[in-house]
KEMIBA-977043 format. One record per residue (C-alpha): z, y, x. Coordinates in steps of 0.02 Angstrom, whole numbers, m for minus. Layout:
+--------+--------+--------+
!     c3 !     c2 !     c1 !
+--------+--------+--------+
!      Z !      Y !      X !
...
+--------+--------+--------+
% end
This chain:
+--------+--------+--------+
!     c3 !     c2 !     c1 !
+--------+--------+--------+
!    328 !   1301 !   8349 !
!    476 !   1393 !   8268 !
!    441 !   1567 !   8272 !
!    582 !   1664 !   8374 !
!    671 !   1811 !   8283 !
!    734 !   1933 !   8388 !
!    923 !   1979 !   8341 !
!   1021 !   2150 !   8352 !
!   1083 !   2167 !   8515 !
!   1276 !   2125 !   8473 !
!   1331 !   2326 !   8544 !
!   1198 !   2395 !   8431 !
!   1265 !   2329 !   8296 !
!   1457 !   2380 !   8300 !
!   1381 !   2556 !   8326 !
!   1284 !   2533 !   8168 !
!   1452 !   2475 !   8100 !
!   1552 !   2619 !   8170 !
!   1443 !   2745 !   8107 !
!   1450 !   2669 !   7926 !
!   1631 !   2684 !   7925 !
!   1621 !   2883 !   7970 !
!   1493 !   2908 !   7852 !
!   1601 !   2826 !   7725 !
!   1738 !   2926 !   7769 !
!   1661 !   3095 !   7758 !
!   1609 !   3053 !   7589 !
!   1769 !   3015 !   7536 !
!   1842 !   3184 !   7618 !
!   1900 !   3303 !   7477 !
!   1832 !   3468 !   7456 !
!   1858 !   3596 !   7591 !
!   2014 !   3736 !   7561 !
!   1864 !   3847 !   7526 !
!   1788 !   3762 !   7389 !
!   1963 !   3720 !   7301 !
!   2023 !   3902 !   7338 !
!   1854 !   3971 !   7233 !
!   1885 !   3837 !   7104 !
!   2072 !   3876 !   7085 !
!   2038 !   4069 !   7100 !
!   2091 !   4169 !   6953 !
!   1959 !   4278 !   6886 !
!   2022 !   4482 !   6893 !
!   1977 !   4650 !   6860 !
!   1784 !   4696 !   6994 !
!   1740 !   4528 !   7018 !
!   1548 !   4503 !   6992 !
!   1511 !   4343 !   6925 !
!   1326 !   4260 !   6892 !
!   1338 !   4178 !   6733 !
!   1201 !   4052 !   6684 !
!   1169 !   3947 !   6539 !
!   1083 !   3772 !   6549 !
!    893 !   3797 !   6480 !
!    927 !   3964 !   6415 !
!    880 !   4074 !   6541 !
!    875 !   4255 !   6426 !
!   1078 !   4204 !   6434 !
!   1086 !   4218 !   6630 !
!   1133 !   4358 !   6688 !
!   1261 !   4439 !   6839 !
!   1393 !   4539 !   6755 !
!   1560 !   4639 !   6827 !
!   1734 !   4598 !   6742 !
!   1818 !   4770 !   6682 !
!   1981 !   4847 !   6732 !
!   2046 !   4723 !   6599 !
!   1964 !   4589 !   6646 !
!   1828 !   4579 !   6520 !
!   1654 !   4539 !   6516 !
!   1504 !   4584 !   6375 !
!   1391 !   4426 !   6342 !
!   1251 !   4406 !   6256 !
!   1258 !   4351 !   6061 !
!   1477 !   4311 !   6072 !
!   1525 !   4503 !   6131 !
!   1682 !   4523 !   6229 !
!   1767 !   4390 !   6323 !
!   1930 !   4406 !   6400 !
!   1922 !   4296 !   6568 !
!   2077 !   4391 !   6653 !
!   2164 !   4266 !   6755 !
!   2051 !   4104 !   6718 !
!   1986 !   3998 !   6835 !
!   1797 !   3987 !   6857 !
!   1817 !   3812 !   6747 !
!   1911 !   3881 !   6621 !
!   1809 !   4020 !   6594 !
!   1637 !   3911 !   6600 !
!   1736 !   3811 !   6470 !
!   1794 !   3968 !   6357 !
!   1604 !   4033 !   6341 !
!   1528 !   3897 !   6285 !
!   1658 !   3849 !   6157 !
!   1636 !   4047 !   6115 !
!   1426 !   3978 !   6097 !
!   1489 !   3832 !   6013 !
!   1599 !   3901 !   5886 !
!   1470 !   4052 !   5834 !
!   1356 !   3926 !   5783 !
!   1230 !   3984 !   5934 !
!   1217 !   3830 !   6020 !
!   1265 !   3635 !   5987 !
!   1300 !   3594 !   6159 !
!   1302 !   3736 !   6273 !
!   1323 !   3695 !   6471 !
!   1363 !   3846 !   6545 !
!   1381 !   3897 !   6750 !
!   1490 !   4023 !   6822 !
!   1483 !   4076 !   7000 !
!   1556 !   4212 !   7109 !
!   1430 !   4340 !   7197 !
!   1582 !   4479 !   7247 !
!   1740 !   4455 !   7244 !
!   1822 !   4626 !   7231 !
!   2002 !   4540 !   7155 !
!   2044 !   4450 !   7307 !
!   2085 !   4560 !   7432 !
!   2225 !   4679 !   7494 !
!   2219 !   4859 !   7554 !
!   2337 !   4914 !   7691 !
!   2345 !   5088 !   7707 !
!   2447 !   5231 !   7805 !
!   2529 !   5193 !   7987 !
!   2435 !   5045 !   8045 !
!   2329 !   4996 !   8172 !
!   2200 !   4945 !   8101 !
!   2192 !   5004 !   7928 !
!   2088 !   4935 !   7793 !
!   2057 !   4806 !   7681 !
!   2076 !   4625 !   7695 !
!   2038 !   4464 !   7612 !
!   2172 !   4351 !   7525 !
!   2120 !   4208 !   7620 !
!   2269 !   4091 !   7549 !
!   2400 !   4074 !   7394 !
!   2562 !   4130 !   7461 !
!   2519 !   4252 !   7587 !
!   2659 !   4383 !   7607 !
!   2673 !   4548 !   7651 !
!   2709 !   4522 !   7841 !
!   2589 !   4424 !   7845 !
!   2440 !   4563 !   7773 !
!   2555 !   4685 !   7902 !
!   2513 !   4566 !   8054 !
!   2328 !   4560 !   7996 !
!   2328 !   4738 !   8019 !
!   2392 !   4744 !   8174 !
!   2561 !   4793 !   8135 !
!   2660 !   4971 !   8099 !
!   2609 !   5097 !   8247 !
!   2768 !   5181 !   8340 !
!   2767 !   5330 !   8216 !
!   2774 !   5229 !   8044 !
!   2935 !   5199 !   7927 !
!   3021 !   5043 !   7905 !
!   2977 !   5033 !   7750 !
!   2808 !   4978 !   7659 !
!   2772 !   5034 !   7492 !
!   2693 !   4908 !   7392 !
!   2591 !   4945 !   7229 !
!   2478 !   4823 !   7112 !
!   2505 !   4732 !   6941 !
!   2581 !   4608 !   6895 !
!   2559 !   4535 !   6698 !
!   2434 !   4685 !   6670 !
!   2581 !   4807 !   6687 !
!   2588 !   4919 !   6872 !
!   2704 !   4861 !   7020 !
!   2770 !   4965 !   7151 !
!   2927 !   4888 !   7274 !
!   2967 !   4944 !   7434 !
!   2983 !   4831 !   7559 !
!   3125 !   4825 !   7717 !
!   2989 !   4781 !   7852 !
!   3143 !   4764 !   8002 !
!   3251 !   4642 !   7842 !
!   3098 !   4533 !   7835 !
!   3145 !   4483 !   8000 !
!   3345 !   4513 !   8026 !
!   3386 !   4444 !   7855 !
!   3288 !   4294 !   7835 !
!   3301 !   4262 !   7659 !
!   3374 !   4404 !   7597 !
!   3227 !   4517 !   7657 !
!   3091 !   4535 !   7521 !
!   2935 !   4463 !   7591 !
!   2853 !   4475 !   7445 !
!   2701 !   4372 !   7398 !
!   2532 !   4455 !   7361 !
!   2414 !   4479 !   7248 !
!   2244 !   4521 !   7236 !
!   2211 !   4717 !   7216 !
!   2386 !   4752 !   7278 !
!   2425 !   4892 !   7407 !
!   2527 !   4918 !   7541 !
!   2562 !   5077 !   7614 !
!   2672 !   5135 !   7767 !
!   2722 !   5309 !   7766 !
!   2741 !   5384 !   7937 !
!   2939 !   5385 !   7985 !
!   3080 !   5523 !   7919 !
!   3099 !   5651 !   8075 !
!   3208 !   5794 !   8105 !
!   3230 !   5925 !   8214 !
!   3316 !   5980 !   8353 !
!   3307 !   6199 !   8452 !
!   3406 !   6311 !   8509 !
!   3526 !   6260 !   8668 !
!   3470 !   6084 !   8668 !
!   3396 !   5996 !   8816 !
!   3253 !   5930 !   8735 !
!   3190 !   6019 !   8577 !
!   3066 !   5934 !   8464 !
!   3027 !   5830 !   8321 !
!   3149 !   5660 !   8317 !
!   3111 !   5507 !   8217 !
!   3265 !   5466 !   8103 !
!   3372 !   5299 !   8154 !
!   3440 !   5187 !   8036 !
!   3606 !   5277 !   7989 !
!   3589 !   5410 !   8119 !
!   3740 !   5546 !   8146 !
!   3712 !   5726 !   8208 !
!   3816 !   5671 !   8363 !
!   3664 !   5554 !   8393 !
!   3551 !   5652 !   8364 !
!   3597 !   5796 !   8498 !
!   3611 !   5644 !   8607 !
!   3422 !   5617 !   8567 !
!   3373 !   5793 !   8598 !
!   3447 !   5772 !   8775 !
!   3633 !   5873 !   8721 !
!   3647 !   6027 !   8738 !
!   3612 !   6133 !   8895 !
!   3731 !   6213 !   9009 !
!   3753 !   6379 !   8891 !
!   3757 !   6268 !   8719 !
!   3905 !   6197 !   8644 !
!   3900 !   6038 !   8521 !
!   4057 !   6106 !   8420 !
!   3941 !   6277 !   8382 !
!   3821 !   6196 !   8262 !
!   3711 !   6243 !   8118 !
!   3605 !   6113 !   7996 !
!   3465 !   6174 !   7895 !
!   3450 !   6057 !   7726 !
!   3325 !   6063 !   7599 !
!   3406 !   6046 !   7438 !
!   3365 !   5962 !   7273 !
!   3297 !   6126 !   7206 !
!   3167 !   6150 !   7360 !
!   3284 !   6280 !   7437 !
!   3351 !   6248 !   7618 !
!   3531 !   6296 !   7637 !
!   3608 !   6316 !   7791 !
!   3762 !   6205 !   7844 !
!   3888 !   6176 !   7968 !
!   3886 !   5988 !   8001 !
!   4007 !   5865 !   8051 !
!   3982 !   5768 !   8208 !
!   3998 !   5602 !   8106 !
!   3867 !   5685 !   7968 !
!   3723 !   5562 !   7934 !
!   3555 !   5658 !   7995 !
!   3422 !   5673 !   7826 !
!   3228 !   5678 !   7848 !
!   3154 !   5851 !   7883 !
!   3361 !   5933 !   7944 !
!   3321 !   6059 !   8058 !
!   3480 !   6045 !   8171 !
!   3529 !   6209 !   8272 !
!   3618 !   6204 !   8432 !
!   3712 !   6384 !   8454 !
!   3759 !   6481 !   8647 !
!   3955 !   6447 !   8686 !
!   4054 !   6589 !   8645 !
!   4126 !   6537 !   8824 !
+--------+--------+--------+
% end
């Protein structure tokens, strides 16, 4: 008798089939934006790297790059890795052991334990400041802004941003409202790690004397005096708007008093003063 061999049930089998193809698939996936983002990152100023060398482990060792980028290994010195990828520097290290006549063949191993380079502090009149990772190339400054929540009521319009950029210092102050009403022609500038941004609280002014509502103003865009007694409520029933007196501060520190123009453009810190009717 012909012995009977039992056969895969026909569904079993296209879910063997199926399950091939997704395997196959995932293998062929490329690497996550997390892996290609460490193996594209350029190497900066605080990162801590772990550096090991293939069969020479007196060479492995976790060392800090300096403000310029710099690291001290053992038996080539100094090595510049500012800006290199983790590749490239791997590759400039052990042509460094190479070349020195240390090693025939070195394979060396970089990896990153901290990275200090890659992130942005946002600082000042925020809601939630701090610092923050620079999760993606091209990330811009409204973007870091939104991460922090955003300016709170009292802060400027304008962000201060400070960092390097080709080992020389950048500051540019950035138009938060142009970013928006300008499209292109606002600077949204693009970030790097270790940069800055600060946002000031906003330019105020002042308002006594017969006004409705004394205080502490924030500035407007292009705001006039005639505005600005607007803001403060006007003046009460025994003030008069055409009896007016503007402390300025000066370019030499000293405040000089003023008699201002309705149409005058209000400055941070004037101290407007709202005189009695002679009527």
């Amino acid at each position: 008798m012909t012995p009977h061999h039992p056969t895969i049930p026909r569904v079993f089998a296209t879910a063997l089939l199926a399950l091939s193809i997704v395997l196959a698939g995932i293998l062929m996936l490329p690497r996550s934006s997390f892996a290609q983002s460490r193996a594209d990152y350029a190497l900066g100023a605080g990162d801590l790297i772990h550096v090991q060398v293939f069969q020479n482990p007196d060479l492995s060792m976790d060392t800090r790059l300096s403000e310029n980028g710099v690291i001290t290994f053992p038996l080539i010195g100094a090595v510049d890795l500012n800006g290199l990828s983790v590749s490239a520097a791997e590759t400039k290290i052990s042509g460094q052991l190479k070349s020195g006549g240390f090693m025939q063949n070195p394979q060396v191993t970089i990896s990153l334990v901290q990275v200090r380079n890659n992130q942005i502090s946002v600082l000042g009149q925020v809601a939630k400041p701090g610092r923050f990772p620079l999760e993606a190339a091209g990330t811009r400054v409204s973007d870091m802004l939104a991460n922090a929540g955003g300016v709170v009521p009292g802060g400027d319009d304008i962000a201060i941003l400070t960092g390097t950029r080709d080992g020389k210092a950048f500051r540019e102050l950035i138009d938060i409202p142009a970013i928006f009403l300008q499209g292109a022609a606002g600077k949204d500038t693009v970030l790097q790690g270790g940069d800055t941004l600060y946002v000031h609280r906003a330019p105020v002014f002042y308002i006594y004397g017969e006004a409705q509502r004394p205080g502490a103003y924030r500035i407007e865009r292009e705001m006039t005096v005639m505005q600005a007694i607007a803001l403060g409520g006007g003046p009460t029933s025994r003030g008069s708007e055409s009896r007016l007196r503007l402390h300025r501060k000066a370019a030499d520190g000293k405040v000089h008093p003023i008699e201002p123009l309705l149409t005058d453009t209000v400055l941070p810190d004037d101290v407007l003063y709202i005189k009695e009717s002679i009527f």
